[in-house]
C-alpha positions as CSV (number, residue, x, y, z in Angstrom):
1,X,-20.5,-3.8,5.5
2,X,-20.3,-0.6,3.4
3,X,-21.7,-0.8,0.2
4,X,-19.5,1.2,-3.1
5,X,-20.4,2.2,-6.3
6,X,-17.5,3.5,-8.4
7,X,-18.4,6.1,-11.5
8,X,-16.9,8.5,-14.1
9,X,-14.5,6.0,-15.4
10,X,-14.3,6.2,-19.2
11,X,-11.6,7.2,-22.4
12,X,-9.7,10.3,-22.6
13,X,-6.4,11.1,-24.5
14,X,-3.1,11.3,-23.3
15,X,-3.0,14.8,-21.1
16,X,-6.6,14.8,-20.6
17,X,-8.0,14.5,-16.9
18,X,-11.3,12.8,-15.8
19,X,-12.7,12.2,-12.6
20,X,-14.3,9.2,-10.7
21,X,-16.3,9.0,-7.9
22,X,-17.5,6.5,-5.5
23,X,-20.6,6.3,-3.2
24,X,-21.1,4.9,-0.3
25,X,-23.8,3.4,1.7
26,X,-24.4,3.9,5.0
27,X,-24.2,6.7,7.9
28,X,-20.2,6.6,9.6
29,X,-18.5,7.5,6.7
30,X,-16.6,10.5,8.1
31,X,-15.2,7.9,11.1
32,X,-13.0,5.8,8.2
33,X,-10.3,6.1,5.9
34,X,-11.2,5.5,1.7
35,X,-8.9,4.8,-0.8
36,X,-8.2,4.0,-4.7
37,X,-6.7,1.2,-5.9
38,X,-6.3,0.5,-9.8
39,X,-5.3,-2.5,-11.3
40,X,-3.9,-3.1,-15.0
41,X,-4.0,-5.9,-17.1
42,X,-2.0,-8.5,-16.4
43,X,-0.3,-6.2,-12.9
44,X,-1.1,-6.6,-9.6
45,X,-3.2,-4.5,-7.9
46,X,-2.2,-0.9,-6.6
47,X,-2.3,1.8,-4.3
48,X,-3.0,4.8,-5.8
49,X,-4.4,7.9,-2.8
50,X,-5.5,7.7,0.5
51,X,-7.7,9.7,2.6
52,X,-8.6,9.7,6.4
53,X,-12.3,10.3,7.6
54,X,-11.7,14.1,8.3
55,X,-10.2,14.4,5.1
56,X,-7.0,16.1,6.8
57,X,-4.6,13.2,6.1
58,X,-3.7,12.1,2.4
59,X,-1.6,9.7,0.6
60,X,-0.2,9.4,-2.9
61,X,1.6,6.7,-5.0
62,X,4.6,8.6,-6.0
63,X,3.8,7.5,-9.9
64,X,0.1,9.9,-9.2
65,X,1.7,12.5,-7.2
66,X,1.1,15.7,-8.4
67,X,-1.2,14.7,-10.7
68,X,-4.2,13.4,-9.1
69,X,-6.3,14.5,-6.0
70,X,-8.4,12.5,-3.9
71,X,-11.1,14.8,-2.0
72,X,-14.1,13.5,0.1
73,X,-17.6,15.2,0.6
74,X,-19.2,13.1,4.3
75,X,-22.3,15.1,3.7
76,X,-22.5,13.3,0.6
77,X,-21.1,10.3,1.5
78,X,-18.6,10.2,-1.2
79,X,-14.8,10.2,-2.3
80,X,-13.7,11.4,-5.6
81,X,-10.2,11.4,-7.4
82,X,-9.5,13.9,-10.1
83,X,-6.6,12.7,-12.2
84,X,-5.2,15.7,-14.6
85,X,-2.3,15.0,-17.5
86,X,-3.1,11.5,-17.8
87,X,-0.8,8.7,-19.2
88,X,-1.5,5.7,-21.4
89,X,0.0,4.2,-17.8
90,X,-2.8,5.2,-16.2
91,X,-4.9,3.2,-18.1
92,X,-6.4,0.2,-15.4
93,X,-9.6,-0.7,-13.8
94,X,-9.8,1.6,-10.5
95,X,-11.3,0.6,-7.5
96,X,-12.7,2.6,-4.2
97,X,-12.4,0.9,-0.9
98,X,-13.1,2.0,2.5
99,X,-11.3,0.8,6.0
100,X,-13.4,1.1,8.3
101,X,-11.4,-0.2,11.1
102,X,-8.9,2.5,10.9
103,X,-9.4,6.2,10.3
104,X,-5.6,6.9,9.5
105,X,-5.3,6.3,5.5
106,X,-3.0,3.3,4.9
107,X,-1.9,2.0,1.3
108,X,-2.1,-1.6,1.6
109,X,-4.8,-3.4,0.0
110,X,-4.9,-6.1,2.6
111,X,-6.0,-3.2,4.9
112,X,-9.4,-2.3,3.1
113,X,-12.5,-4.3,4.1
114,X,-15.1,-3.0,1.0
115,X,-14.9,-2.5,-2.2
116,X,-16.3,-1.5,-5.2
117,X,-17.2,-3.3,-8.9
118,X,-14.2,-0.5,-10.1
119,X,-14.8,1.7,-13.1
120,X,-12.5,1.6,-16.1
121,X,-10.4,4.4,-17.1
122,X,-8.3,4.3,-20.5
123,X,-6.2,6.5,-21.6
124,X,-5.3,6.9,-25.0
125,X,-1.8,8.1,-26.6
């Protein structure tokens, strides 16, 4: 079981950009895929970036494309997204989670084994 702690969730105006991070535990993080998930109130959760173990393979939701970046440092065991001209859309709970079955990022939550507590991230118009 991998362990995740989300942070750098918090409230920023509309345009603004903030980053989150997530840690995780343990020493095969560079063999599996991580990805964010956010969920708003009263929505279902969902996929939001994807990144394989190397790092070399990404995913976006097309509503963050272009907008937000998910990055990963394996020396420090962590995965980060940067999201830049932020919406009052983007406002949700997001959540890291890793698959560590599969290296190969895939968007389906179904598909992701850990996850974190999430770290909320509102944005204000």
């Amino acid at each position: 079981q991998v362990q995740l702690v989300e942070s750098g969730g918090g409230l920023v105006q509309a345009g603004g950009s903030l980053r989150v991070s997530c840690a995780a535990s343990g020493r095969t993080f560079s063999n599996y895929a991580m990805g964010w998930f956010r969920q708003a109130p009263g929505k279902e959760r969902e996929f939001v970036a994807a990144i394989s173990g190397s790092g070399g393979t990404i995913h976006y939701a097309g509503s963050v494309k272009g907008r937000f970046t998910i990055s990963r440092d394996n020396a420090k065991n962590t995965v980060y997204l940067q999201m830049n001209s932020l919406k009052p859309e983007d406002t949700a709970v997001y959540y890291c989670a890793a698959d560590r079955f599969y290296n190969n990022p895939r968007t389906e939550a179904a598909n992701y084994g850990d996850w974190g507590q999430g770290t909320q991230v509102t944005v204000s118009s």
